[in-house]
N, C-alpha and C positions, 0 to 999 in steps of 0.2 A: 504493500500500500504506500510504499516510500515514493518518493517523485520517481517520473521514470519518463522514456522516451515513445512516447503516443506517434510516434512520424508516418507510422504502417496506420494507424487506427482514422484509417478514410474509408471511401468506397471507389470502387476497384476505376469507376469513371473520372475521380478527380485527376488519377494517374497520366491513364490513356487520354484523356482531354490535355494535360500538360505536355503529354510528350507530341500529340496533334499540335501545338502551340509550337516547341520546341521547332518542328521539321518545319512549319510555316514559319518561321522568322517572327514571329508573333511576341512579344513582350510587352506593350503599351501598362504603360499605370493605368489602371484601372480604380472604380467606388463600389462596393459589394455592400449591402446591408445587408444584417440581419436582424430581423422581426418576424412576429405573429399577429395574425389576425385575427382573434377571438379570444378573448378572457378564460379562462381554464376554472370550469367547476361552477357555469352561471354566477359567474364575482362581478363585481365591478371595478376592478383593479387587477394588476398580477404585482408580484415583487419580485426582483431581478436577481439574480444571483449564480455564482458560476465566475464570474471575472476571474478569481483568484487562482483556480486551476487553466482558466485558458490562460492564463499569462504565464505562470510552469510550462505549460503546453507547448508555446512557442518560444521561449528560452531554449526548452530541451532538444528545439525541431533541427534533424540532422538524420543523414540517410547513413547507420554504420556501415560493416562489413558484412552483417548476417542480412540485413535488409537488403543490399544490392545482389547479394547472393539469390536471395530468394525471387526477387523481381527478374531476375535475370533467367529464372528457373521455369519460368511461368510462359517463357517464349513469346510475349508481347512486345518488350522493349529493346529499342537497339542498344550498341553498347555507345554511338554518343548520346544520345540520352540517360543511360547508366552512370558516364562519366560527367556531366552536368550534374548530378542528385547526388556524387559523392560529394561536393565541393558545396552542396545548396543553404543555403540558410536567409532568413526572412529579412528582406531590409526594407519593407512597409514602416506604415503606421497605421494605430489602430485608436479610433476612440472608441467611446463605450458607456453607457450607463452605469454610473455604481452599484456597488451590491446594495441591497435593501432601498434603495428607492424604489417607492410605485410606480407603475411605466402600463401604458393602455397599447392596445392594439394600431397594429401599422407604424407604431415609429421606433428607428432602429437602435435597439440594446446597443449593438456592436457595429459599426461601419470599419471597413480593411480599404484602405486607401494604399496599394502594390502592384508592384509589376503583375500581368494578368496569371501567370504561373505561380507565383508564390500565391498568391489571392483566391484563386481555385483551388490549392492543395489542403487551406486549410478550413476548407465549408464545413465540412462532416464534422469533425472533433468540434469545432466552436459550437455547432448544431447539437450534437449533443452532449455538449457537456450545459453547455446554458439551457436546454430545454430541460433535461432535467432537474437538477437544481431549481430554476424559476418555478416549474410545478410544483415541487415539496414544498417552497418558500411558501408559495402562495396558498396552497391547502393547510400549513400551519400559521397562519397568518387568518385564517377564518375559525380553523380550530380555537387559535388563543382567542381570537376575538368572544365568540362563542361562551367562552370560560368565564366572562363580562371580571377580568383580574383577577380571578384563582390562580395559580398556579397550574401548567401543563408541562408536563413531560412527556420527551418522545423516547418509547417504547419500542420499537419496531425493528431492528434489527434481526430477531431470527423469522422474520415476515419478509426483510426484503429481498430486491429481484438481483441480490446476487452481495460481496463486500462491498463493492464501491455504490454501489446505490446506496447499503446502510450506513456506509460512511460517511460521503457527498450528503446525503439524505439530513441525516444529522445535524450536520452543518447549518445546512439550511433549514431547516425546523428552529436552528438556534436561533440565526439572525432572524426568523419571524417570529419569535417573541417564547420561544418555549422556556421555561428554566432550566431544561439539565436533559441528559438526555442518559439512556441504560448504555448505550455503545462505549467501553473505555476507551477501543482507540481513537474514536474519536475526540475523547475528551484528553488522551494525550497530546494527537496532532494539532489539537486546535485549540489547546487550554481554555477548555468549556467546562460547565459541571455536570459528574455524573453523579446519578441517581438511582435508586434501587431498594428493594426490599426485599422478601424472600420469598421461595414458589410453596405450593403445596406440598409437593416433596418435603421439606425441611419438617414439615407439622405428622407428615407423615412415617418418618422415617424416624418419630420419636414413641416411647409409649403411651403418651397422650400427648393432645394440644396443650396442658398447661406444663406440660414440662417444654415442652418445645417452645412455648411465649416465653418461660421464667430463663430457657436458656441463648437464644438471641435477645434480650434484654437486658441480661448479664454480659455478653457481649458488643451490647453497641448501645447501652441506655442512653447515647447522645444523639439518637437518630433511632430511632423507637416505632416502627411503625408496621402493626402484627394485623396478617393475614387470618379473617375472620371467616371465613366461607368454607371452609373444608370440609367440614364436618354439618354443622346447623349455625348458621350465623346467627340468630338471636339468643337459640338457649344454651349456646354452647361457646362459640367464637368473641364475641362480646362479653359477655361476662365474665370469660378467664382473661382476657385482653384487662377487664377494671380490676379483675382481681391482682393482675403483675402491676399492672399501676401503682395500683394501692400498698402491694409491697414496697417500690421502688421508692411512694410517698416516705413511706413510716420509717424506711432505711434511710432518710435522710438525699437521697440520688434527685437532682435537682430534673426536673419535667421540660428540657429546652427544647424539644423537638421530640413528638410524639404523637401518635392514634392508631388507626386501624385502615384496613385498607379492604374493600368490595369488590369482588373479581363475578361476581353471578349473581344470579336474580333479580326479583324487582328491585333496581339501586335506589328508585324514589322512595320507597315505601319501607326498605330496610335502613338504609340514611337517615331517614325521622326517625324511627323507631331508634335507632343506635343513637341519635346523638339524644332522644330523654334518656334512656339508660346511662349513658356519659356524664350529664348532665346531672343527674340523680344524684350520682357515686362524685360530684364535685369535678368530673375533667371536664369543665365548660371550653378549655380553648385548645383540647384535643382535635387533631387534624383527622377529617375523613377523606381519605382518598377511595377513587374507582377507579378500575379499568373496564375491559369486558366488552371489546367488540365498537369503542367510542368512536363517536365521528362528531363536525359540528353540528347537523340535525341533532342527534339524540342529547348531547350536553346540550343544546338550548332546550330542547323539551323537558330536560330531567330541571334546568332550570326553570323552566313558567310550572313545573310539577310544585317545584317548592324543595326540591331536595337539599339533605342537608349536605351536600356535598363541596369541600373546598380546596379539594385536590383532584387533579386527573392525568391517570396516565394513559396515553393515547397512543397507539401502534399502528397496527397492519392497514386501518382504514386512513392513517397520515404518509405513512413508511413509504406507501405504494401510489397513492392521492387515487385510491379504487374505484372512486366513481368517475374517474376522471383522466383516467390513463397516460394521456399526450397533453405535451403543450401547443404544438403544430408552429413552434418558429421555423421560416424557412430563410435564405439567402439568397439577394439576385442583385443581378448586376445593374448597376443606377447610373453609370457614365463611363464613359473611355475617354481618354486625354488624347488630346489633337498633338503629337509630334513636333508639327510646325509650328504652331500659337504657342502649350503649353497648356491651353484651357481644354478644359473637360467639357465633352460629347453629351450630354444626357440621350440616356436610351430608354427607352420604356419596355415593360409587355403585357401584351394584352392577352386578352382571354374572354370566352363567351362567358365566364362567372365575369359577373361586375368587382365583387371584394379581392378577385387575383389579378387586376389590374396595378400596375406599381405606380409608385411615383420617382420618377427621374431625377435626374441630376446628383450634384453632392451637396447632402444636405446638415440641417442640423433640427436640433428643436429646442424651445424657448418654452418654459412654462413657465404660464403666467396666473398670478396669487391675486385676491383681493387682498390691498392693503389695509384693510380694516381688523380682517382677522385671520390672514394668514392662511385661505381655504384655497383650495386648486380652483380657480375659474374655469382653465382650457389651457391646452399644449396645443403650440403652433408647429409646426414642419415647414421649417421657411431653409432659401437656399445657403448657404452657409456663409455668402458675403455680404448677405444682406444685415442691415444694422437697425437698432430699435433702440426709442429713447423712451423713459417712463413721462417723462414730462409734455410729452405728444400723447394725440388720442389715436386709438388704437382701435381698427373695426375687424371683426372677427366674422365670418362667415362659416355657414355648412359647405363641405365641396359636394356633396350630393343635394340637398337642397338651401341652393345658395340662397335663398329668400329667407332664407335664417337668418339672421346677422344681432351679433351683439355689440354696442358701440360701450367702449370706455373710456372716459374722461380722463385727459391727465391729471400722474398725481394722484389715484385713488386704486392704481395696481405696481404691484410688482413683479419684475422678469426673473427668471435663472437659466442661463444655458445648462444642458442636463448630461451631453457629453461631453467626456474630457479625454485630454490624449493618454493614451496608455502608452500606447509604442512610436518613437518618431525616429526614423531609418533605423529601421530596427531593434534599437537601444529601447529597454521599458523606461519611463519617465514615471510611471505610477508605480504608490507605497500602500501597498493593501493594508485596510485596518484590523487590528484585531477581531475576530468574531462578536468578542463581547461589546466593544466598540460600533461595529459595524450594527449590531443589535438596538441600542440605544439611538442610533441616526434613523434605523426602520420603523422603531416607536415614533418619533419625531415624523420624520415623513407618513404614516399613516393616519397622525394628527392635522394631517393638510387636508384631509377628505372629507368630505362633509358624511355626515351619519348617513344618510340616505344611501350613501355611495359605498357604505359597508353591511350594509347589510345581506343576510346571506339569502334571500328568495328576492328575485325585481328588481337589483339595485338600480340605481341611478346611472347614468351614463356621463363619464367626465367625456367631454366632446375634446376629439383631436382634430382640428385643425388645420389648413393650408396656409400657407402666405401667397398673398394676391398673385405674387411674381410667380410661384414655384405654382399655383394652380393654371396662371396663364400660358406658363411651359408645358405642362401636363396637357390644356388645352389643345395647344398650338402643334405638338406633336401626335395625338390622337385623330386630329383633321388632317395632318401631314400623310396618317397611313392607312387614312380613309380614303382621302385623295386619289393613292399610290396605287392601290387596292382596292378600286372601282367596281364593283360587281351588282346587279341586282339580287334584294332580297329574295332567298327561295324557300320554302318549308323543303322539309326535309320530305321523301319519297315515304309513301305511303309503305312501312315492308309487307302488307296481305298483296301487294299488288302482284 
């Protein structure tokens, strides 16, 4: 799981596309974005994340011995092509959206501004290593929400789809707001905190549950938190749980971190009942934790139930984001640099779906706040020379129903550009932040959203944006290859014919 070299870890096309590049004399710098078009899990938001191993990624990126071997095995590539990928390394640049900012559909996480062969080698690995990460993010990032400030832990490691999913996975459940997470290497790699309590195993592997309570209590009575469901959780689990308490009181063992934890049944209906029993016997600020199959539905229902629940550990429905599989970021190419000028080509593509339609050129995006209270108004996608002043008024349109338009007055918002350079001639310029760091900025940014926009059924839609110029480009080319490509409309043939 230590860093390592991902250089192979493409598909088998980005290869044979470069080495087609290669025999054509083909080299121009090129603008590659990478985004997605649709929120993952009916959100209204995603959260980003993943930069910090793609920037490993391409530090590491280098064709060994064993690699050219193997390419060369394969009977596709010539050997000056071979000899080219011995020598190859990236001297792009890359900006990027930070980890744990919110970021919406269509505007790009990651732009690769590089020669067109370095810029196509690295599709696949940014693809996925950012699409996965940004999904876990953003499925714990509804989970915490969901917790309305409990406490969530991510659980899920022997659930996910392989180590580096429950690793990566981890990671990013951190920075969207989780406390700690079961996975240690994780919490080695990334100086996070792990969490944990003990399985049924342990209770059963004793001759009763109260010796099995009195002897992990004995053990760790500074993190106290005994599994009540094994057996009968009211008349049996609970009660020996107040009776080791009670001991621990009377022995003088000071109560800093303690309760019980719900792994089965009705959680709403055993949670009340457990916490007057608790309540009773004097642990009024004993912690209940669940597990048990969580996701954010059920922790908000166990919430409007009323449960006394203020702890959750949440697994295979976070670990894996189950209802919700893919994030669907893809990568396409947005300009070619003219040779002669030095200025960049914008190219589009089009497509019979309207939402796989791109937007061209080399771009950037601006989001813009109300200054009043610091809430996301709307992210613009404007071209990246273009310049904005807050002190001007600012009109904001739909590019699909441009008779939208929202006017602000100078002076009453504020801008942030949202990508920053990572890589510039190939040298990284960016200092990744600590996870728990980078966790603290994703609170912050999730605080920019208005409640409506986090909610988990319907949210609200933060609207992204054109800049007048970049949608008159879009225009202007779209007519250019309507023009070009003249045809009358036809329905398609009837296939019973």
């Amino acid at each position: 799981m230590e860093k390592k070299n991902l250089t192979l870890l493409t598909d088998l096309y980005e290869l044979t596309m470069m080495q087609g590049y290669f025999m054509q004399g083909m080299n121009e710098r090129v603008v590659f974005d990478a985004f997605y078009r649709a929120n993952p899990c009916g959100n209204g938001y995603a959260i980003a994340a993943g930069l910090d191993q793609v920037i490993d990624y391409i530090k590491e990126l280098s064709f060994n011995y064993e690699d050219i071997q193997y390419l060369r095995s394969t009977g596709l590539f010539t050997e000056e092509f071979l000899d080219y990928l011995r020598s190859y390394h990236f001297t792009g640049d890359i900006y990027a959206i930070p980890e744990g900012t919110v970021i919406f559909p269509r505007e790009p996480m990651v732009k690769v501004i590089a020669p067109i062969m370095e810029a196509q080698l690295v599709e696949t690995a940014i693809l996925n290593i950012i699409n996965h990460q940004s999904l876990i993010a953003t499925k714990a990032a509804r989970v915490v929400h969901a917790a309305q400030g409990d406490g969530v832990m991510e659980f899920g490691l022997r659930r996910a789809q392989g180590p580096d999913a429950g690793i990566y996975g981890a990671r990013a459940a951190m920075i969207a707001g989780c406390i700690g997470t079961s996975n240690v290497l994780a919490g080695q790699m990334f100086d996070v905190p792990v969490k944990g309590t003990h399985a049924h195993s342990w209770i059963m592997s004793f001759p009763d549950e109260l010796t099995a309570f009195r002897t992990y209590a004995k053990l760790y009575p500074n993190a106290c938190i005994l599994l009540v469901d094994t057996y009968d959780t009211l008349r049996s689990g609970v009660p020996n749980a107040i009776r080791v308490f009670t001991e621990m009181r009377e022995a003088g063992i000071p109560l800093t971190f303690y309760g019980i934890r719900l792994d089965s049944g009705d959680l709403a209906y055993l949670s009340k009942k457990a916490k007057a029993m608790l309540d009773a016997a004097g642990f009024t600020d004993a912690v209940i934790s669940a597990s048990s199959d969580l996701d954010e539905y059920l922790i908000d229902s166990l919430k409007t139930q009323g449960a006394a629940i203020n702890s959750w550990g949440v697994g295979t429905n976070l670990i894996t984001s189950k209802d919700c599989p893919a994030f669907g970021g893809v990568y396409k190419l947005a300009a070619v640099q003219d040779e002669a000028t030095g200025q960049f080509v914008p190219k589009i593509k089009l497509s019979e779906n309207t939402e796989k339609v791109t937007n061209p050129g080399n771009k950037t995006i601006h989001r813009i706040y109300s200054k009043e209270n610091h809430k996301i108004i709307a992210d613009l996608i404007a071209l990246a020379d273009e310049t904005y002043s807050t002190d001007q008024p600012l009109m904001l349109f739909d590019p699909i129903d441009t008779w939208k338009k929202t006017y602000l007055d100078p002076d009453t918002y504020t801008m942030r550009e949202i990508l920053v350079p990572v890589f510039q001639n190939g040298q990284c310029v960016y200092q990744s932040p600590k996870v728990m760091d980078i966790q603290q900025y994703c609170r912050e940014e999730l605080e920019t959203l208005w409640p409506e926009t986090r909610r988990l059924v319907n949210p609200h839609k933060v609207y992204v944006d054109l800049s007048l110029p970049l949608y008159t480009l879009k225009n202007e080319l779209l007519d250019d290859m309507n023009n070009h490509n003249k045809h009358p409309r036809r329905k398609k043939a009837d296939s019973r014919q």
